[in-house]
Every structure is written in C-alpha cells, then in structure tokens.
C-alpha positions in Angstrom: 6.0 3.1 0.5 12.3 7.0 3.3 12.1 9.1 6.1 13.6 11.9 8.1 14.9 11.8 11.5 13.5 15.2 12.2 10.5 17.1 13.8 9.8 19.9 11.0 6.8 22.6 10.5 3.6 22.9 8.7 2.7 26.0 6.9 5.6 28.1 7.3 5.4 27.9 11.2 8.8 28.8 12.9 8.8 25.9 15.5 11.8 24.6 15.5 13.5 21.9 14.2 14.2 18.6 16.8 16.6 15.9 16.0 15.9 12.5 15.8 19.0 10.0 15.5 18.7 6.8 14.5 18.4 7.6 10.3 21.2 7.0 8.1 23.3 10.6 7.6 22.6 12.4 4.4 24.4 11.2 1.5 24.4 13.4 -1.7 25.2 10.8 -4.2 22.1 9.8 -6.6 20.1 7.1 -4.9 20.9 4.7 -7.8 24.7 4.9 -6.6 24.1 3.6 -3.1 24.2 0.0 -2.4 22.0 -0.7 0.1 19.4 1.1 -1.4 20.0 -0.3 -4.9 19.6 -4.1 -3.5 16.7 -3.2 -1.1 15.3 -1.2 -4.5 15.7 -4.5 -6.6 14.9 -7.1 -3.9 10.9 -5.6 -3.7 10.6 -4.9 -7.1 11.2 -8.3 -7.8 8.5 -9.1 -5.4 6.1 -7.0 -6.6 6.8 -8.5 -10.3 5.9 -11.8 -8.5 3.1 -10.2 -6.4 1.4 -8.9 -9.3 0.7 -12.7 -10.7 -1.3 -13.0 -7.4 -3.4 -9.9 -7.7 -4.3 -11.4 -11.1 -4.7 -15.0 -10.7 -6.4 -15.2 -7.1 -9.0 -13.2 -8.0 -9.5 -15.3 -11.7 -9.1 -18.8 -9.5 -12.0 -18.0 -7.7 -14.6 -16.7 -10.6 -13.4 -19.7 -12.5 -14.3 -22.0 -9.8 -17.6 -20.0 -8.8 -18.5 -17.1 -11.7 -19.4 -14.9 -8.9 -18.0 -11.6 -8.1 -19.5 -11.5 -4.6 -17.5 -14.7 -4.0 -14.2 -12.5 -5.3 -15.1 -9.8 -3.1 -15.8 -11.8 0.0 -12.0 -13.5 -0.8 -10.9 -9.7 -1.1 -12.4 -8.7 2.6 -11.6 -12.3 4.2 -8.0 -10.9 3.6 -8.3 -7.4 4.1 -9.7 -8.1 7.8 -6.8 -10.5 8.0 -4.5 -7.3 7.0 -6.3 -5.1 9.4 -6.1 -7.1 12.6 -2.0 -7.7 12.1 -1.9 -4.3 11.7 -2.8 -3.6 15.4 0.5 -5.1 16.7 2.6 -5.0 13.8 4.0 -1.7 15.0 4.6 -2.9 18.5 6.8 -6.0 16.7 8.5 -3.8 14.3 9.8 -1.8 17.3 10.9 -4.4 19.2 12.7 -6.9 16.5 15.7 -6.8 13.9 13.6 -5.4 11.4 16.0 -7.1 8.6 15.3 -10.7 10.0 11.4 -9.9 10.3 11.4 -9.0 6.4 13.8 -12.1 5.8 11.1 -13.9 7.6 8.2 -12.3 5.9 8.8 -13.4 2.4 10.2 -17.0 3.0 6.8 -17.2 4.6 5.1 -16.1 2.0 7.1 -18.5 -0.6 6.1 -21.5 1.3 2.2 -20.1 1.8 1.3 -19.2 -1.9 3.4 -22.4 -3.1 0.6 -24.7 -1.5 -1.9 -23.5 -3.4 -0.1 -24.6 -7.0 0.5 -27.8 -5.5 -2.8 -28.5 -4.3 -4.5 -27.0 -7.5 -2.9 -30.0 -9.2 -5.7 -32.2 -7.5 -8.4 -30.0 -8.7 -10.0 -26.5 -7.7 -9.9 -26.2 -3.9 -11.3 -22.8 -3.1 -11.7 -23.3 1.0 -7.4 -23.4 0.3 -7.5 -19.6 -0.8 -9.7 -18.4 2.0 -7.2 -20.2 4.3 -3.9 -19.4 2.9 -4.6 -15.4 1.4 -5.3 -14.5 5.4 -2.2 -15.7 6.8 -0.3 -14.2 3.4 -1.9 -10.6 4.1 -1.1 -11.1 8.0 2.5 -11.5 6.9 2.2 -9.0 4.7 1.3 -6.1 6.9 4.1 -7.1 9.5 6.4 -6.7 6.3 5.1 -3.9 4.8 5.3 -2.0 8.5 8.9 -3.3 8.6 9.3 -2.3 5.0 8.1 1.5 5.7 10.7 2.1 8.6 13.6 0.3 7.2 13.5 3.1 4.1 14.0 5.6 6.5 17.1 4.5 7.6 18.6 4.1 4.1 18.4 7.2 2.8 18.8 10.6 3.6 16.1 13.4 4.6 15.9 14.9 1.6 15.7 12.0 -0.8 12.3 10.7 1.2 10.0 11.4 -1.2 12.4 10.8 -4.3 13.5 7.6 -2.7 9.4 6.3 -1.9 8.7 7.7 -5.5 11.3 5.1 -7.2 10.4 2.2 -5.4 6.9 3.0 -5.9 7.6 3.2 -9.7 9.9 0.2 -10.5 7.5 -1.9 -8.5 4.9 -0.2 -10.9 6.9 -1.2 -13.7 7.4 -4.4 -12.4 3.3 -4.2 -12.1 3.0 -3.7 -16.5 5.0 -6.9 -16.8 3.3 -8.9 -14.4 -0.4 -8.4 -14.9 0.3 -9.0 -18.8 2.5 -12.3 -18.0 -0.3 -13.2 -15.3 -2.8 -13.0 -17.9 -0.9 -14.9 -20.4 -0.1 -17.8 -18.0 -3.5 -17.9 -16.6 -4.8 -18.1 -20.2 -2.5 -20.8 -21.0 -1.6 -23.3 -18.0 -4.4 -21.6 -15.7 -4.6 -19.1 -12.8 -3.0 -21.3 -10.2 0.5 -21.6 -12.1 0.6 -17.6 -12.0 0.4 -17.9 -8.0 3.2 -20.1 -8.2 5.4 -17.1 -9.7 4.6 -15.3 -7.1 5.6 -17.9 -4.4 9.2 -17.6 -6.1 9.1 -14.3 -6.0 9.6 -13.9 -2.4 12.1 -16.3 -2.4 14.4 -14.2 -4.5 13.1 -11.5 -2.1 14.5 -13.1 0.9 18.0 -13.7 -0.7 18.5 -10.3 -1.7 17.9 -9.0 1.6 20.7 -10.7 3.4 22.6 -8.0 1.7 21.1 -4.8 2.9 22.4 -3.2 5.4 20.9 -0.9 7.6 21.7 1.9 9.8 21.9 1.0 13.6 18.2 1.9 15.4 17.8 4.5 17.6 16.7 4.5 21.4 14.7 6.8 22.9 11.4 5.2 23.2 10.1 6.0 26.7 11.0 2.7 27.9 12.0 -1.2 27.8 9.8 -3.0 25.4 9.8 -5.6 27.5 7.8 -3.1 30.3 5.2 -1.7 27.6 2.3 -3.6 26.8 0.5 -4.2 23.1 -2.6 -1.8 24.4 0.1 0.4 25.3 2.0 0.6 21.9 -1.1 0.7 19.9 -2.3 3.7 22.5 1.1 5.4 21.7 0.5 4.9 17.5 -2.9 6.3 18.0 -2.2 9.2 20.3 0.5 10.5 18.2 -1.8 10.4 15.0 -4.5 12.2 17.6 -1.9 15.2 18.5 -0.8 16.0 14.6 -3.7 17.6 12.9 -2.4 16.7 9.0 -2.2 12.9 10.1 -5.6 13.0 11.8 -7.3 14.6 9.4 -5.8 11.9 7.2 -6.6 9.0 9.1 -10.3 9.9 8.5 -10.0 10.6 5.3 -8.3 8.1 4.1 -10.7 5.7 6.4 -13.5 6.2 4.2 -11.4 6.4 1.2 -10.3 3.0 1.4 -13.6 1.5 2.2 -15.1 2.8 -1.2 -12.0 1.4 -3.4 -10.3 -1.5 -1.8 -12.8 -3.3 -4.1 -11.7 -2.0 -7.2 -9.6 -4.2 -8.8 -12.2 -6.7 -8.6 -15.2 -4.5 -10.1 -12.7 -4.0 -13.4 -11.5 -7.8 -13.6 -15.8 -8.5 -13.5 -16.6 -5.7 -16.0 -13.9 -6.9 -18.8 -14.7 -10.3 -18.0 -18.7 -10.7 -17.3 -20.0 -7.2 -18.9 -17.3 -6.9 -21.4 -17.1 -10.4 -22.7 -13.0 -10.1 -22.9 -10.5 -13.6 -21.5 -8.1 -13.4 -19.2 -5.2 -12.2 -21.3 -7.2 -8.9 -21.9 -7.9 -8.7 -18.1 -4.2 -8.6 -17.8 -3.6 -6.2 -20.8 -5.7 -3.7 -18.7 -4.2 -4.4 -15.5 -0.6 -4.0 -16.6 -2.1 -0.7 -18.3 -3.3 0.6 -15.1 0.3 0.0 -13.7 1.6 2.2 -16.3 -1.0 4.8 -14.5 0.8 3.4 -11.7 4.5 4.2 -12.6 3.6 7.5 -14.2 2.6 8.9 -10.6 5.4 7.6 -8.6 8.1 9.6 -11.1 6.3 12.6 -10.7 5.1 12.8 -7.2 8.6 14.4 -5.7 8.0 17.1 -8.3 4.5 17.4 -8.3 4.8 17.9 -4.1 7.8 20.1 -4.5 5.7 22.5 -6.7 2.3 22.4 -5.5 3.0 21.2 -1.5 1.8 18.8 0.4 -1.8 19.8 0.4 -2.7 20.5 -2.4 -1.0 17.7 -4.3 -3.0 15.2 -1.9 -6.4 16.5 -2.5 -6.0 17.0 -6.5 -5.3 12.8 -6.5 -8.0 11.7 -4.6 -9.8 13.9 -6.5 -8.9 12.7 -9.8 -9.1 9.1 -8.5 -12.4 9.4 -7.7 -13.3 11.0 -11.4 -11.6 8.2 -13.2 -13.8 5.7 -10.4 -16.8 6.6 -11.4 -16.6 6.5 -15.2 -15.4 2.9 -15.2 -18.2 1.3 -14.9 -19.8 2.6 -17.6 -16.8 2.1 -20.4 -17.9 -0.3 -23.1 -14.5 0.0 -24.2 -11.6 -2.3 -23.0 -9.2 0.8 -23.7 -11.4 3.2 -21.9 -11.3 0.7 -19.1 -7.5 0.6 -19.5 -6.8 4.5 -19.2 -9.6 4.9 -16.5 -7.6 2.5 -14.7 -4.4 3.9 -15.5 -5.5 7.2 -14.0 -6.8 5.9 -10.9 -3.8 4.3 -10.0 -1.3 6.9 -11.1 -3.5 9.6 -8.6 -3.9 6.7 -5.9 -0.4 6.4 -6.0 0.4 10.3 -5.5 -1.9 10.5 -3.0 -0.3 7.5 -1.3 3.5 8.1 -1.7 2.9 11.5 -0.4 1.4 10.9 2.3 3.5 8.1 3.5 6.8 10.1 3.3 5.1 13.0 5.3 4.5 10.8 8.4 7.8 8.6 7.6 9.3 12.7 7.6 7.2 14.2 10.8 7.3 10.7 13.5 10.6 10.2 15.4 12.2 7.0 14.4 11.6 5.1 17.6 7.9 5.6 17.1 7.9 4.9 13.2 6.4 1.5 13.6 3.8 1.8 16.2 2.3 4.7 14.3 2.8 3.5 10.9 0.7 0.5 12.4 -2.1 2.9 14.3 -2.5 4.6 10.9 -3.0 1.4 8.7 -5.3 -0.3 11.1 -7.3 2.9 11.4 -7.1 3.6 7.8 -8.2 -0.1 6.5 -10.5 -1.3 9.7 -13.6 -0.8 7.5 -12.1 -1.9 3.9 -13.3 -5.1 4.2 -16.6 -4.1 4.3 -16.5 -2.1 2.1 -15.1 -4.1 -0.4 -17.5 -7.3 0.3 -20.4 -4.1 -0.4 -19.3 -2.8 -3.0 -18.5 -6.5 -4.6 -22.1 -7.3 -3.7 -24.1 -4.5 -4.4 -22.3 -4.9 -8.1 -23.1 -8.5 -8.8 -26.4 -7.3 -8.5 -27.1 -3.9 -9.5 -24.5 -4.0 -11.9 -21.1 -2.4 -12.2 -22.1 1.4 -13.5 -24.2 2.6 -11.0 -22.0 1.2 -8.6 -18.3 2.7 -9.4 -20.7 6.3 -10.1 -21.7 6.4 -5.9 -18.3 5.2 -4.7 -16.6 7.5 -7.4 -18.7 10.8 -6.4 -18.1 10.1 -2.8 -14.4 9.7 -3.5 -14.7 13.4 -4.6 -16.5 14.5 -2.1 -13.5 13.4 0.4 -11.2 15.2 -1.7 -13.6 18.7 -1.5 -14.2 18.2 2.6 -10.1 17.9 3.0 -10.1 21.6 1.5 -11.5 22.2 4.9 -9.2 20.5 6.9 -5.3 21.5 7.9 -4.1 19.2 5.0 -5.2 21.9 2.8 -2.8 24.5 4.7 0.1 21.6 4.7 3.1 22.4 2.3 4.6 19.1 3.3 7.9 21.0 3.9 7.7 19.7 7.9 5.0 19.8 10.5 4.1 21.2 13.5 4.8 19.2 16.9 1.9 17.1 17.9 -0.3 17.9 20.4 -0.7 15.1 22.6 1.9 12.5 24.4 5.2 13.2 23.8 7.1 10.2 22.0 7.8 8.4 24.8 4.9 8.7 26.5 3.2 5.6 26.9 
C-alpha cells in the first residue's frame, strides 16, 4: 500500500510525459536512509504487528462464543460493508484535510475502539460489542488507509514507488509472522479478547510516531475550491477518471469479483484447522503467521518481478496462482499443507496488490489521488461483504472443500479473462492519458 507525480504511457506509447507537482523531489539515497520514510515505515509496521492480534482473535472471540462459522462470516461482511460505505467519501476527505492529522486521528480512534472490547470481555462474552465496535474500526480504517495510500506518494521519489509499497508491504508482513503466532499464543493462554487489547496499543504507538513524519507540501490544481464541490461530485470525479484509463477499468472489474470470492478466506482456514482439522488456537496462529511469511516473500520481490515481467503479466500470473493455492485448501488434511497453501495465496495476493496500487498511485495526478483511490476501493469491495457472508455460509454447510474448489477455479478464470483485457498489454512503465474528464473536471 509511493507514487509519481507524473502522467506516463502504457505499452510503449509515445504520449508524452505531464508533470504533476505536489510529490516529494527524487532522492537517490536508499529508502532506509531517509527519515521520514523510515518513521512512517516503522510507525505502520508496528500497527500491523498489533493489527494482526485482531485478525486472529476477533474471528476466535466469536466461534468461542457461538461455534459457528456463518456467525464469523457475517462479523467479517458486517465490517466489510462498514469499509465499503466510508470508502465512498473517504477520497473526498482525504483531499480536503491535513492528511497527517486525519492518520493521527485514525489510530487514536482505533486505540480507544478495540480497547472497549478487553474491558468489557472482563464481564463476560458480549458478542453484540464486536458487531458494534469492528464497523466503526473498519470505517476508520478506510479513511486511514486512503490517507495512508497518498501520503506515500509524497515521501518518496518516482522511481522508488514500487520498491517503497514493496517494503512496507513486507515488514508489515513480517510484523504479520510474529503476530498471528503471539495472537495464537495469548488467545490460547489468557483468551482471544486480551490479543485485541494488543492491538488497541498498537495504534497508540501508531499515532505517536506519526507526529514525526513529515510530508511534502500538497499540491493544487484540483478544478476547484473544495468547499464549492459536492460529495456526488468527488466520488463522480474518482469514478470517471477510473472510467477514462482502460488498465484501471479493466481492474476495477476484475478485482470486483476477485474480492467477493476471497474476502472470506481467512475465516474458511481458521474453521478448517479448527472444526475439520481438530487443531487449538496456537496452531491456527502457527498457520496464519506462516501465511504471512507467503506474505513477506511477495512484497520483496514484487519491484523485481514487475521490472522483469511488466505490469501485465506480473498481475495476472498472481491472481492466478492465488486462485490455485484457493482451491486446494480446503481439501488439505494437513496443517502444513494448510500453512504453505496459505503462504502462497498471500505472497501472490500481495504481488497482485502492491502492483497494482503503485500503478494508479504512479498514473493519477496527486490532487486526485484520494478521490480515486476511494472510487476504486468502493468499487472494488462493494460486493465483498456478500461474498464473504456466502461463502462463510455455503461452507458451514456444505463444507469447506467443495467450497474453496468453486471460488478458487473462478479466481482463475479472472486471471485467464484479464489476458483479454489492456492489462495484458500494460508494462506498468506509465500509462496512457485517460479518456474521460480531465483532472479537474468535476
């Protein structure tokens, strides 16, 4: 989840290149050596570390309070939908806000949300709490991770984008080993809702390392006041933009369907180790922070694999592979078949991910960045929440197998219908100007 102020070309075209201001100037010294990128880089991966105890432990509080997987999935859509409707004027915020002070904001409320539930777990398993509080947390969420994806672009330079989304994507990963294991531990010992209380922490550490990031000053050139555009209007402008560039159309679509087949994932492997496999909570852990392995393994490669292959064909080998991996896990008896399966969908989920976030961080002009980045997220997740409460269900009772087979096959078959699409033809090394509203047009 570092951007370009630039306007490049798909497939060799010779349009040329337009100049966008508002990015931070290039700077040719490794990305470890600059400060501002260092702290931001620390500040989320301690997050995540924290994060990664929720992912675990919300899931866990609700099957011990219930033993039903449709009851995990219908937690996992409640906030999904949550997600999906702040993502339709999160952009319009992000562009109209210090984007430091929104993040600031973000994860102190996110401490002070997922530190009720701790506290009120002392009295006794309240599972109404998490369908109230894991809405509001994944509402904040998607106004920070919005903020999160612009505020890269203006630390780095153009061409560190991909190398720069590709570390924090893997540290975060690596936080992601630790935590599902220590999640698992913690839950096994003091119980899920102490691991939620590590995450509530988390943010809080979060918060204070972002008061020292600095960023470079934003750009103008908007097509307007803020104050004189409307929410219809911004979302309208996201939207068009992603109408006028045929790589990010084609992988709105894509990725539309693609997300409503796995955004229930995590909970079909947590069921399988736990109901079908027999295994505690530690082991559900073990695998997770397994998977995250998978996880960092793609992040570290992704600027390499895209500088060799391109765009394109990176992309669609990923979700191709992710899908693969989908639909064998299901049917692994084995917790360390589980555990690579896993591993391998995450590390492809992630290539797929990174890339294509650092190709519309590198081809939207900077006063846009947030409007779009919010018109592709709500596109791309407005049917997840179906899709995972489906999924969920039609697994608690047709079983696991059959179920990760169909949304694995079909996960290939997105990957085989984008070799007919312009993201087959996309090199990632720029993109052709849109065809609809300029960036200013509202």
């Amino acid at each position: 989840m570092a951007h370009e102020a630039q306007r490049e070309e798909e497939s060799g075209s010779s349009t040329p290149r337009v100049r966008h201001t508002g990015q931070r100037s290039s700077d040719s010294r490794p990305l470890w050596r600059q400060r501002d990128f260092g702290i931001f880089w620390v500040a989320q991966t301690l997050s995540v570390l924290g994060d990664s105890f929720a992912l675990i432990a919300l899931p866990l509080l609700v099957l011990q309070a219930t033993g039903s997987l449709a009851r995990m999935g219908l937690l996992t859509a409640v906030g999904a939908a949550a997600s999906v409707l702040a993502a339709v004027f999160a952009g319009a915020l992000v562009d109209r806000v210090d984007r430091r002070r929104l993040l600031i904001a973000c994860d102190l409320v996110r401490m002070v949300l997922y530190g009720v539930i701790p506290l009120v777990w002392l009295l006794g398993p309240q599972v109404w709490l998490l369908y109230a509080v894991l809405p509001l947390c994944e509402a904040v969420g998607m106004l920070f991770a919005v903020g999160y994806v612009t505020v890269v672009r203006s630390l780095v330079g153009t061409e560190q984008l991909t190398e720069a989304n590709g570390r924090l994507n893997a540290t975060a990963a690596a936080a992601g080993v630790l935590g599902p294991l220590c999640a698992g531990l913690v839950a096994a010992w003091t119980g899920p809702a102490a691991a939620v209380g590590v995450d509530a922490a988390s943010f809080g550490v979060s918060a204070a390392c972002m008061l020292f990031v600095r960023f470079a000053p934003r750009s103008g050139g908007d097509g307007g006041p803020a104050e004189k555009r409307s929410l219809w209007q911004d979302l309208r402008t996201g939207v068009s933009f992603l109408y006028g560039h045929p790589v990010l159309r084609s992988l709105t679509a894509l990725l539309f369907v693609f997300s409503f087949l796995t955004l229930g994932m995590t909970d079909l492997v947590i069921y399988h180790v736990k109901h079908d496999l027999g295994h505690d909570d530690g082991t559900v852990g073990t695998v997770m922070a397994v998977g995250a392995l998978g996880t960092i393994t793609g992040a570290l490669l992704v600027a390499r694999i895209r500088r060799r292959l391109g765009f394109g064909p990176t992309w669609t080998g990923a979700v191709a592979v992710c899908g693969l991996a989908f639909a064998g896990l299901g049917w692994a008896r084995d917790v360390s078949v589980v555990a690579a399966l896993s591993a391998a969908f995450l590390a492809c989920g992630g290539i797929a991910g990174t890339c294509s976030m650092s190709l519309r961080q590198e081809v939207t002009p900077e006063p846009l960045l947030g409007r779009v980045t919010s018109a592709f997220w709500t596109l791309q997740y407005a049917a997840a929440p179906i899709g995972a409460a489906v999924l969920t269900w039609a697994a608690d009772r047709r079983g696991t197998a059959p179920v990760g087979l169909v949304a694995g096959a079909c996960c290939v078959l997105i990957a085989v219908v984008a070799l007919f699409t312009p993201i087959r033809r996309s090199t990632g090394a720029g993109s052709p100007a849109p065809s609809g509203p300029s960036p200013g047009q509202q």
